[in-house]
RODOVEX-743253 format. One record per residue (C-alpha): x, y, z. Coordinates in steps of 0.5 Angstrom, whole numbers, plus 2048, in hexadecimal, padded with zeros to 3 digits. Each point is the difference from the previous one (the first is absolute). Layout:
N
+-----+-----+-----+
!  xx !  yy !  zz !
+-----+-----+-----+
!   X !   Y !   Z !
...
+-----+-----+-----+
This chain:
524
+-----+-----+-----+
!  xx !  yy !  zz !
+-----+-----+-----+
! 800 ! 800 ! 800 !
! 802 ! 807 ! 7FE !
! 800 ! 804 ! 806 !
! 7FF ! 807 ! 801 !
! 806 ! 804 ! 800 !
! 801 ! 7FC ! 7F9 !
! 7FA ! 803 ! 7FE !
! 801 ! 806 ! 801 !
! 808 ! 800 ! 7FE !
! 802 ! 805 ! 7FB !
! 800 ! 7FD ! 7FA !
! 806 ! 805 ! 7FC !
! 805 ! 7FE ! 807 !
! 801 ! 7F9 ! 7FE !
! 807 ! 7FC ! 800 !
! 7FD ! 7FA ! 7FC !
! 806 ! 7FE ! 7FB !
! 7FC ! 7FF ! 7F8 !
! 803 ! 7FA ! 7FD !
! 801 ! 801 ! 7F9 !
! 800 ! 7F8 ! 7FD !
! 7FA ! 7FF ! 804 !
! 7F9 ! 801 ! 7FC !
! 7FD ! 805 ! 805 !
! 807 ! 802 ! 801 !
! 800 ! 802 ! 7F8 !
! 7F8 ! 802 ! 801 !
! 801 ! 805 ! 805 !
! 806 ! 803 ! 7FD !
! 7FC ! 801 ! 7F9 !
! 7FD ! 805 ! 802 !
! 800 ! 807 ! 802 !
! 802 ! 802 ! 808 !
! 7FA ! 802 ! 803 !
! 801 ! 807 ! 804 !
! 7FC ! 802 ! 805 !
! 7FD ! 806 ! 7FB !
! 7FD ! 7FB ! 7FD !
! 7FD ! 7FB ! 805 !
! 7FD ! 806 ! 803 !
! 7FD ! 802 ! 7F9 !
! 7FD ! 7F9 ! 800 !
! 7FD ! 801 ! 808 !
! 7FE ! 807 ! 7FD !
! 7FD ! 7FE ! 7FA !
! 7FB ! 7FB ! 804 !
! 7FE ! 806 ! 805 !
! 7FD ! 804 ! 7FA !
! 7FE ! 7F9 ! 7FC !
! 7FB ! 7FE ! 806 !
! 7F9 ! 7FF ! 7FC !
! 7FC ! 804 ! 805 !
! 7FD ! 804 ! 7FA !
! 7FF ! 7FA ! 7FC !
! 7FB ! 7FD ! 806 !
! 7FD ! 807 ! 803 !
! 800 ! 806 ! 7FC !
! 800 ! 7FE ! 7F8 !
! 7FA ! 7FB ! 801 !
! 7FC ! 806 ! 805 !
! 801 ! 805 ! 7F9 !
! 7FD ! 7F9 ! 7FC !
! 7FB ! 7FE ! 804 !
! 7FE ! 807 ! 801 !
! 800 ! 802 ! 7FA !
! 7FC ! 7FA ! 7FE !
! 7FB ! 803 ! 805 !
! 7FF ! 806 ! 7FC !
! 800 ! 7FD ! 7F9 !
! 7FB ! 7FB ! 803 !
! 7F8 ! 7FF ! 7FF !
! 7FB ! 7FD ! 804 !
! 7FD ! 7FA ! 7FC !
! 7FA ! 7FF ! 804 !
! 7FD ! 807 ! 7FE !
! 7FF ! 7FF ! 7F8 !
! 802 ! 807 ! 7FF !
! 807 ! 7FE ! 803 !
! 801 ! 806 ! 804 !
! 808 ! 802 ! 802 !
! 802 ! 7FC ! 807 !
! 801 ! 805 ! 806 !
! 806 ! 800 ! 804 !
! 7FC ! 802 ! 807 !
! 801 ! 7FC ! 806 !
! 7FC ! 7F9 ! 802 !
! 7FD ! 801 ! 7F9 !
! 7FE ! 7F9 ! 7FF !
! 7FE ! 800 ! 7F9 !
! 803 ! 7FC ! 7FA !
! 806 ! 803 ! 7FC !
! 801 ! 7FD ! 7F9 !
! 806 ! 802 ! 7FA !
! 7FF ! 7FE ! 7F9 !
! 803 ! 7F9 ! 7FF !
! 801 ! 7FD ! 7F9 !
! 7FB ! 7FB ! 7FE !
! 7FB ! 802 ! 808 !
! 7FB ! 804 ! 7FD !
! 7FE ! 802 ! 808 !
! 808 ! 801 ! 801 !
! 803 ! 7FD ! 806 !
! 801 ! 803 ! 807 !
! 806 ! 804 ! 802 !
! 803 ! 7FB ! 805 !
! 7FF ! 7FB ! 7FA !
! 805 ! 805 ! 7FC !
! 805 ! 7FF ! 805 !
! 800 ! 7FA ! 801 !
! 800 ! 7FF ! 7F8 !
! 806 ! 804 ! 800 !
! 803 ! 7FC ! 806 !
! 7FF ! 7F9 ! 7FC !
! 803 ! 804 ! 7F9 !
! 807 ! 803 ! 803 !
! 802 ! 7F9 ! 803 !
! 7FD ! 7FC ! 7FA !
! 806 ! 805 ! 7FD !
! 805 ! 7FF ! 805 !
! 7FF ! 7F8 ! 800 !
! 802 ! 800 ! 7F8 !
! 805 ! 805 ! 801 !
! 803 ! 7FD ! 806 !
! 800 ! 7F9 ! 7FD !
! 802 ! 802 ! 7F9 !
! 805 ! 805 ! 801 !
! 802 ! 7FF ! 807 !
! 807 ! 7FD ! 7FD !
! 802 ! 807 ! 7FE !
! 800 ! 802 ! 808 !
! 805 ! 7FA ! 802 !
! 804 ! 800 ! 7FA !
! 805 ! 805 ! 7FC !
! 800 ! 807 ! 800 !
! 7F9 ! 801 ! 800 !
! 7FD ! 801 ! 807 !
! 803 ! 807 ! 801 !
! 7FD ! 803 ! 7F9 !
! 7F9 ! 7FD ! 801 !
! 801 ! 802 ! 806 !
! 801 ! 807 ! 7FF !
! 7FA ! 800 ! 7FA !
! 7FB ! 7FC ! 804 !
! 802 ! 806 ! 806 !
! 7FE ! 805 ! 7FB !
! 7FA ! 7FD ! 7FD !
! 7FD ! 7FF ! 807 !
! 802 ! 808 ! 803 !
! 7FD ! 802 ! 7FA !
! 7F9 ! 7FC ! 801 !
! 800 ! 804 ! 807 !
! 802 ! 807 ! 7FD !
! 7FB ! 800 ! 7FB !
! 7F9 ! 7FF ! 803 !
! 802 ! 808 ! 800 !
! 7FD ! 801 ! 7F9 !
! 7F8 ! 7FE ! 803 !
! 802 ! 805 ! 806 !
! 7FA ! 804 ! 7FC !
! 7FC ! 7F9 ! 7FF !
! 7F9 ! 803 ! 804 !
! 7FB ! 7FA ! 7FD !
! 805 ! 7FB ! 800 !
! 7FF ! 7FE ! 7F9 !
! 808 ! 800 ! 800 !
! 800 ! 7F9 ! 804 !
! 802 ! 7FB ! 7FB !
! 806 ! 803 ! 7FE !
! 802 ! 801 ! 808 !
! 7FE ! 7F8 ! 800 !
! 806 ! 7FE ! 7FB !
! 804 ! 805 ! 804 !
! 7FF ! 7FC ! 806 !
! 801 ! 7F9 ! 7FC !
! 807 ! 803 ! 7FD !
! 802 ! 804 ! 807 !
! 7FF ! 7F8 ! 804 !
! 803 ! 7FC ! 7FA !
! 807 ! 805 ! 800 !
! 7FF ! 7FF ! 807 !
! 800 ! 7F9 ! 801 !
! 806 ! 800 ! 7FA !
! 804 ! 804 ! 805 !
! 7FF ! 7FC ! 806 !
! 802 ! 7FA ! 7FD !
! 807 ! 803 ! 7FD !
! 802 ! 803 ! 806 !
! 7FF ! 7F9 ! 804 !
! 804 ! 7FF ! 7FA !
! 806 ! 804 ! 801 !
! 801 ! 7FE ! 806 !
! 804 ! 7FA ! 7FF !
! 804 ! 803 ! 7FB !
! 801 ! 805 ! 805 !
! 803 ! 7FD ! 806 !
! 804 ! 7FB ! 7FC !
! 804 ! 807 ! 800 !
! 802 ! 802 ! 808 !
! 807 ! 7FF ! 7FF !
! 805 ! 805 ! 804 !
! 7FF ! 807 ! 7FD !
! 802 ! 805 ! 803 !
! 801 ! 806 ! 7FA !
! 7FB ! 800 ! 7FD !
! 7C2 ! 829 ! 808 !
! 7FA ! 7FF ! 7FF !
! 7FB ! 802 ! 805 !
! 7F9 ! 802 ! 801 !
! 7FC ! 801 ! 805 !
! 7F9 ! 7FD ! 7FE !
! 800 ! 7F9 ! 802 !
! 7FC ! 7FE ! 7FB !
! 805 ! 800 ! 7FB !
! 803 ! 7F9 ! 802 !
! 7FA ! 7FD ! 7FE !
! 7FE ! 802 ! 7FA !
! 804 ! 7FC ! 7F9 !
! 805 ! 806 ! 800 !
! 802 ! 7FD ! 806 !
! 801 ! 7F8 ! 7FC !
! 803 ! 804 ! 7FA !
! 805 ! 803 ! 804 !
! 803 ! 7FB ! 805 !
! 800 ! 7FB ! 7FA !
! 804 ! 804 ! 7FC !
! 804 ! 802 ! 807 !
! 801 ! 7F9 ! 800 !
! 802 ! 7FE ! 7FA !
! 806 ! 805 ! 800 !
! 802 ! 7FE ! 807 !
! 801 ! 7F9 ! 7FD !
! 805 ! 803 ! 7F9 !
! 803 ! 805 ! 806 !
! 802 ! 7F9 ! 804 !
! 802 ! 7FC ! 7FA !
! 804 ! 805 ! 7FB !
! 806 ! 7FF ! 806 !
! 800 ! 7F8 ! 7FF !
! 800 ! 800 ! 7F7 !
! 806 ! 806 ! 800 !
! 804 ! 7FC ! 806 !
! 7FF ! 7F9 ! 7FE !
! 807 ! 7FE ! 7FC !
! 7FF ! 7FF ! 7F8 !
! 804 ! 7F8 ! 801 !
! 7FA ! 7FD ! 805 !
! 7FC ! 7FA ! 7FD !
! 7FD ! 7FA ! 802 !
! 802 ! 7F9 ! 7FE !
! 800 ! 7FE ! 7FA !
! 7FA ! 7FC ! 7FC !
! 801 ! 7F9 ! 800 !
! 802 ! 7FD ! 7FA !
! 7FA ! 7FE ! 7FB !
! 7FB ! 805 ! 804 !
! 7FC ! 804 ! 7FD !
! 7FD ! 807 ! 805 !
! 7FA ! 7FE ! 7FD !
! 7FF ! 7FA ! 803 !
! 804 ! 7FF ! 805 !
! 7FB ! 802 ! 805 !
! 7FB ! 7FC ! 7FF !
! 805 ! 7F9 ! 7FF !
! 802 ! 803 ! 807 !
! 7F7 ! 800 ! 802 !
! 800 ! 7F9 ! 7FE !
! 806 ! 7FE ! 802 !
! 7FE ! 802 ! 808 !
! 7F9 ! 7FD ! 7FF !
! 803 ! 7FA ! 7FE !
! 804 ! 800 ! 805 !
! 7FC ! 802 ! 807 !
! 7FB ! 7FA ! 7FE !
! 806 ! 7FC ! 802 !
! 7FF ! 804 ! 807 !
! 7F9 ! 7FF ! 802 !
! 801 ! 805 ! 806 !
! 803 ! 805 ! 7FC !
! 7FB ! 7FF ! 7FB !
! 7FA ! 801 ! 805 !
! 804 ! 807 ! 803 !
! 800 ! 802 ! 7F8 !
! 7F9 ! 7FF ! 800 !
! 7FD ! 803 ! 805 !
! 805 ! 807 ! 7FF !
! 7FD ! 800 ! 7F9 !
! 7F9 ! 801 ! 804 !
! 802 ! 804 ! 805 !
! 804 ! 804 ! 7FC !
! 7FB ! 802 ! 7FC !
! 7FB ! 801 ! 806 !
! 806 ! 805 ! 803 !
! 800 ! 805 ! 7FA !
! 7F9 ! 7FF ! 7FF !
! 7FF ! 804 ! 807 !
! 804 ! 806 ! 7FE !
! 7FC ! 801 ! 7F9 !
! 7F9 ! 800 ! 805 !
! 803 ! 804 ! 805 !
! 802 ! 805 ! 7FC !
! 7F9 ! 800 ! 7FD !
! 7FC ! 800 ! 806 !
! 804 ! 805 ! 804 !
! 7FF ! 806 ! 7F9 !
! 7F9 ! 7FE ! 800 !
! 7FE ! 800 ! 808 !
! 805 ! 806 ! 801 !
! 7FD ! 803 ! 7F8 !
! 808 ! 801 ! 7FE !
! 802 ! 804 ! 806 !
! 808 ! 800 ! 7FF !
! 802 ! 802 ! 807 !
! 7FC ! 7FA ! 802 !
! 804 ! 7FB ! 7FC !
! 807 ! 803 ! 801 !
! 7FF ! 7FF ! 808 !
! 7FD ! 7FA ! 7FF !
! 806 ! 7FD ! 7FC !
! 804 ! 803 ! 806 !
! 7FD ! 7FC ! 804 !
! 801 ! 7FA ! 7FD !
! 807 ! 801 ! 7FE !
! 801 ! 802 ! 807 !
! 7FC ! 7F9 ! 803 !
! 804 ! 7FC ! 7FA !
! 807 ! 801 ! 803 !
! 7FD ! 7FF ! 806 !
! 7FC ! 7F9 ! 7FE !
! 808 ! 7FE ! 7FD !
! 803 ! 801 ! 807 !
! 7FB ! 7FD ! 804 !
! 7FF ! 7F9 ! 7FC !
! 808 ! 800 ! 7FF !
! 7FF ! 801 ! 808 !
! 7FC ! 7FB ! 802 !
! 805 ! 7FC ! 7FC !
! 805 ! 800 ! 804 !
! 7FE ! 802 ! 807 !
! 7FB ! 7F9 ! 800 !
! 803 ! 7FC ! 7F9 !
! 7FA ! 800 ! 7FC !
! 801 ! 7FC ! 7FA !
! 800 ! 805 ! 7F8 !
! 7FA ! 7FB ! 7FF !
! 7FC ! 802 ! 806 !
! 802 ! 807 ! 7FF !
! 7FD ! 800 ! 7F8 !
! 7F9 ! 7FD ! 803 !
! 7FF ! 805 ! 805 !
! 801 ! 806 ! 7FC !
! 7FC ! 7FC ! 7FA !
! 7FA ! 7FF ! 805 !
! 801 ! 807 ! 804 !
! 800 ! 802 ! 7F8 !
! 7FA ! 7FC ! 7FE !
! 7FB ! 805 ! 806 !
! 800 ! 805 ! 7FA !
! 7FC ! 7FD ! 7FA !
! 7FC ! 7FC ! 806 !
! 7FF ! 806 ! 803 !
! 800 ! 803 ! 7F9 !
! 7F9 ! 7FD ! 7FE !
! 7FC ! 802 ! 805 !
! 7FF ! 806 ! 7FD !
! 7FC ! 7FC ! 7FA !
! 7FA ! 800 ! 805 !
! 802 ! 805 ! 805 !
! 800 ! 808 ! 7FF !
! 804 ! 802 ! 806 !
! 805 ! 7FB ! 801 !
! 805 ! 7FB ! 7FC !
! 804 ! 805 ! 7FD !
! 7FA ! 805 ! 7FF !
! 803 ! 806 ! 806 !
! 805 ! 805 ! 801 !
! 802 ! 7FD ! 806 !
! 801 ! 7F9 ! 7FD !
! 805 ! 803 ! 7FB !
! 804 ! 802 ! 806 !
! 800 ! 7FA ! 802 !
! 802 ! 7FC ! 7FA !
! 805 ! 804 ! 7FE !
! 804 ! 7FF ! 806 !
! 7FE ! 7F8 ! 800 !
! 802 ! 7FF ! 7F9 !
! 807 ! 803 ! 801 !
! 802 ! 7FD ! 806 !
! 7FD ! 7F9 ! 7FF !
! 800 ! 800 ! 7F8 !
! 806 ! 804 ! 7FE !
! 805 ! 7FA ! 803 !
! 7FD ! 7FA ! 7FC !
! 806 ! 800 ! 7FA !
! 804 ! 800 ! 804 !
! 7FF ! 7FB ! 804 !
! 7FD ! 7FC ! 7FA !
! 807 ! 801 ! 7FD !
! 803 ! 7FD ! 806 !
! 7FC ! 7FA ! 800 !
! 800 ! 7FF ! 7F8 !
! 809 ! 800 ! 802 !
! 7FE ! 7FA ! 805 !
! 7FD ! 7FC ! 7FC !
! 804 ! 801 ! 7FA !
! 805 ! 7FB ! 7FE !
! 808 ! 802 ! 800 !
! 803 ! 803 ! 7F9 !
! 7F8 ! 802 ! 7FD !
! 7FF ! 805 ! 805 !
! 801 ! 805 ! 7F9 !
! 7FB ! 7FB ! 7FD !
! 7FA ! 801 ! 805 !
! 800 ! 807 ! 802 !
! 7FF ! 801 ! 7F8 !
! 7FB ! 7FC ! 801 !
! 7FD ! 803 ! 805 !
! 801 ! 807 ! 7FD !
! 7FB ! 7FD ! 7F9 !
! 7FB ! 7FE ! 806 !
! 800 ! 806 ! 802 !
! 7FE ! 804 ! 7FA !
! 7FC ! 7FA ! 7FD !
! 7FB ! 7FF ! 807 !
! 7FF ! 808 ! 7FF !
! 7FD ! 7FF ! 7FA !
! 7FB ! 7FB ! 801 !
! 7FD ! 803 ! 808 !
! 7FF ! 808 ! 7FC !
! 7FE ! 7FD ! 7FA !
! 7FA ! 7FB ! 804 !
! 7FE ! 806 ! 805 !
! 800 ! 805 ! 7FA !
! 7FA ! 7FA ! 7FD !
! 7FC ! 800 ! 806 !
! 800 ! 807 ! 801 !
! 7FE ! 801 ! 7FA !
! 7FA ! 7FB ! 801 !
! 7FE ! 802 ! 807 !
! 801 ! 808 ! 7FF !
! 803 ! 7FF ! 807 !
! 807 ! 801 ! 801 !
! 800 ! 7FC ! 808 !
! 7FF ! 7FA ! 7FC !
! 807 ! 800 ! 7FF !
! 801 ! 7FF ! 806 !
! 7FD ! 7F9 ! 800 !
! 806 ! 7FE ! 7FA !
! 805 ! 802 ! 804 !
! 7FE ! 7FC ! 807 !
! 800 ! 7FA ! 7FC !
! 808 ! 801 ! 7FE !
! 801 ! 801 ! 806 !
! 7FC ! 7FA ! 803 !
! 802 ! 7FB ! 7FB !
! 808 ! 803 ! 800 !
! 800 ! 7FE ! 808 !
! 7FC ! 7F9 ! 800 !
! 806 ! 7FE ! 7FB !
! 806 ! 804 ! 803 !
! 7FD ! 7FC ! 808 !
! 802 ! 7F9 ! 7FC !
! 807 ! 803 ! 7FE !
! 804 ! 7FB ! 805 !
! 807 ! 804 ! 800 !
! 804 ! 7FA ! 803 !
! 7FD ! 7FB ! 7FC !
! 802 ! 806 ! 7FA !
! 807 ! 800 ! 803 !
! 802 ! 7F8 ! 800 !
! 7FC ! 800 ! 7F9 !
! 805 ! 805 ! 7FE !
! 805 ! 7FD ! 804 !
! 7FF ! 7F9 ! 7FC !
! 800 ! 803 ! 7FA !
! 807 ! 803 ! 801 !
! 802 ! 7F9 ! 801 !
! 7FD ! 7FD ! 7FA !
! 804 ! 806 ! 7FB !
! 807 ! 800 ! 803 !
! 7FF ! 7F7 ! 800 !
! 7FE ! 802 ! 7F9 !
! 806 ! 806 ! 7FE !
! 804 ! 7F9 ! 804 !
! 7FF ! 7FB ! 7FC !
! 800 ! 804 ! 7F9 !
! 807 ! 802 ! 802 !
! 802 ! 7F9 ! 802 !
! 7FE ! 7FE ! 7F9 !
! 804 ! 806 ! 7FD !
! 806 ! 7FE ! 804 !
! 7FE ! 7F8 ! 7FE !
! 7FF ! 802 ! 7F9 !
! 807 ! 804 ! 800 !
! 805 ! 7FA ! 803 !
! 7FC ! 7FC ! 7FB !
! 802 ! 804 ! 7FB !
! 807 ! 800 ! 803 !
! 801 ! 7F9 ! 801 !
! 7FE ! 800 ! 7F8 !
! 805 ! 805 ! 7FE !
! 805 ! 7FC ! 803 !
! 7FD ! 7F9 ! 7FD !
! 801 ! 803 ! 7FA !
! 806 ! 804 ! 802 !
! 804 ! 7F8 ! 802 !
! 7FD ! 7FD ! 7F9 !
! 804 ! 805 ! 7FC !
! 806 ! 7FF ! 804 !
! 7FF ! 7F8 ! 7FF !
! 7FF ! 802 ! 7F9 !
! 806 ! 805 ! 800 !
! 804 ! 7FA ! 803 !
! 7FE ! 7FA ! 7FB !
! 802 ! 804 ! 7F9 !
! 806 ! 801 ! 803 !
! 801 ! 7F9 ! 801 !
! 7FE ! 7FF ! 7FA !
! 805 ! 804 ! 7FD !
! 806 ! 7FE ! 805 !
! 7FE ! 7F8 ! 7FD !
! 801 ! 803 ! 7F9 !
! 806 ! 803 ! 800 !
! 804 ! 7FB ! 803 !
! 7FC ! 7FB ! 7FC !
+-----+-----+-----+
């Protein structure tokens, strides 16, 4: 185990000696020295790439914007949609091929499935570019501006008072979360490249006094343009810094970018079959998964249409469930410790205490005044959610780590990552249906409950020691396998010797009955 000061050791003060006839040796010293500029350009980048206008403000200014541009369809002159409070009449968008359109909430969810739908093909297809080469850092660089410029530009419907601009603020969503999720994967990305590098280096205003203002759409304008600058300020250090030599690993021989990805899916499904455990846990991921990104899209919807968009409401919302998520990290990773409770115990009560919110959630189907219905309620949820669903990746990484065979760590957590995007395709895409058929968004709730109910019931079936000694047999099983083919290859080699040398003793023979032959002749 590592302890802690070494954790915390600064990585530029090592003595480590770099062997240059080892292959890591050879690896590390391929690359650029890493400097500290450079390593904390890298932090600096992540502080402005933080996603936190993908998931608050953008779908704010989209749904209201779908809200203005939305019609009553149980009116048949369809008159416009209002944005008063506890206005529980029905808003619908037009929509191809509905002539009633479809429900705002359906939108988003719609828009949801399309932006991972996109990011899973990419991902799988081209996901290759980020690992291999020299091509992680320019798309990189193109996919950060794309996605800055997906923020900036909401500004041109800044004048938009009917909403009629909201298709076009819906592709700039799309294309804000696909750039974005490109983002994130390269930069995990470089990483590796990037701490192959720690070698010894030592060279190298605006004010108003009316408080209504920050509940108007020129609030959502601004704090989206605020934050796409934000991100490009953080980034542009990182892509001026980053040395021009950085690459990663070349592509395997007789590998295509266009396929590797999904040799890479296939080959990790056919391989986590072999571990039913590992299998199990991957499944029920899948629904829970779904079920955690599923949440976050409703409680934006609801929280903009309880509070009637008010942006103060959201900022200090999101700051308490910022605040209660750092908070809920430190307090799992306590009990941990403290009481030694097990990752997978720890996995399920997050997920059950996580489950109370679509549970809690549906009431509001019968209900007017409870189930995700009141102010007071997205007080309470807002700090619920960060402190008891905030920790969740990390301790569904932790516990994928314990139950993944040695050496094809690369191979599940990429798995995981296609998961992922592949779940949430599927959860936004049914909520979106339902709410189309029903009109009522807290239907939604009873889907995501569902995910999570199942996704617990399998993980309880995980056995993770049975899982360990699986594991544990297989790995037994491969180095008898690497064994016996290397003893074959060592028979193989001192029979080809014994061969050589067969061969070698009948030339000799030869060479010795010619010159016999010849000796009998001469004295003859």
């Amino acid at each position: 185990m590592i302890a802690s000061s070494d954790k915390l050791k600064d990585p530029f003060q090592g003595n480590d000696e770099i062997d240059p006839t080892t292959d890591k040796g050879r690896e590390v010293l391929s690359q650029p020295p890493a400097t500290r500029w450079e390593l904390w350009s890298y932090y600096l980048y992540y502080n402005g790439n933080n996603g936190y206008n993908m998931y608050a403000f953008l779908p704010s200014l989209l749904q209201m914007m779908g809200q203005k541009g939305g019609f009553d369809p149980t009116i048949p002159s369809h008159p416009p949609c209002s944005l008063a409070l506890s206005n529980d009449a029905p808003c619908n968008v037009a929509w191809p091929n509905s002539p009633n359109g479809i429900p705002v909430v359906s939108m988003i969810m719609y828009v949801t499935a399309i932006s991972f739908g996109i990011q899973f093909l990419l991902f799988t297809t081209f996901g290759s570019l980020a690992d291999y080469g020299r091509f992680n850092h320019y798309i990189l660089i193109v996919a950060t501006l794309i996605s800055c410029a997906a923020q900036i530009l909401p500004v041109i419907f800044i004048n938009d008072e009917d909403g009629k601009g909201w298709p076009g603020m819906m592709v700039l969503n799309i294309v804000a979360m696909v750039a974005y999720g490109v983002t994130l994967v390269c930069y995990a990305a470089a990483f590796p490249v990037l701490s192959l590098s720690f070698l010894p280096w030592s060279q190298g205003p605006f004010l108003n006094d009316d408080h209504q203002f920050g509940n108007t759409s020129l609030y959502y304008h601004i704090a989206s343009i605020a934050c796409g600058c934000f991100w490009l300020i953080n980034a542009i250090p990182y892509f001026i810094l980053r040395p021009v030599g950085r690459r990663g690993p070349p592509l395997p021989a007789n590998q295509s970018h266009f396929t590797i990805g999904w040799k890479s899916t296939f080959k990790a499904l056919r391989e986590a079959r072999k571990n039913r455990y590992l299998f199990l846990y991957f499944f029920s991921y899948f629904l829970f998964s779904d079920g955690v990104n599923a949440i976050s899209s409703m409680q934006t919807y609801i929280q903009n249409d309880i509070t009637s968009f008010s942006a103060t409401q959201t900022v200090v919302q999101g700051f308490i469930t910022a605040i209660t998520s750092i908070i809920g990290c430190f307090f799992f990773l306590f009990l941990s410790k403290r009481f030694n409770i097990s990752t997978k115990a720890n996995l399920m009560t997050i997920l059950i205490t996580t489950a109370v919110i679509p549970i809690w959630g549906s009431f509001g189907i019968g209900f007017t005044n409870f189930g995700m219905r009141t102010q007071w309620e997205l007080w309470v949820l807002s700090a619920w959610s960060g402190f008891f669903t905030a920790p969740v990746w990390a301790w569904q990484q932790t516990l994928l780590s314990e139950l993944i065979p040695r050496g094809q760590e690369n191979l599940y957590f990429g798995l995981c990552g296609v998961f992922n995007k592949s779940s949430a395709i599927i959860g936004a895409t049914a909520i979106g249906a339902v709410t189309q058929q029903t009109s009522n968004a807290y239907y939604g709730w009873l889907i995501i409950a569902a995910l999570f109910i199942v996704a617990i019931f399998i993980l309880y079936f995980v056995d993770m020691e049975a899982a360990k000694l699986e594991m544990l047999h297989m790995e037994i099983q491969q180095e008898l396998a690497q064994n016996n083919s290397a003893h074959t290859v060592i028979c193989r080699l001192a029979d080809g010797e014994r061969s050589m040398e067969k061969v070698e003793l009948d030339d000799d023979e030869d060479d010795h009955q010619s010159q016999r032959s010849s000796s009998t002749r001469r004295r003859v």
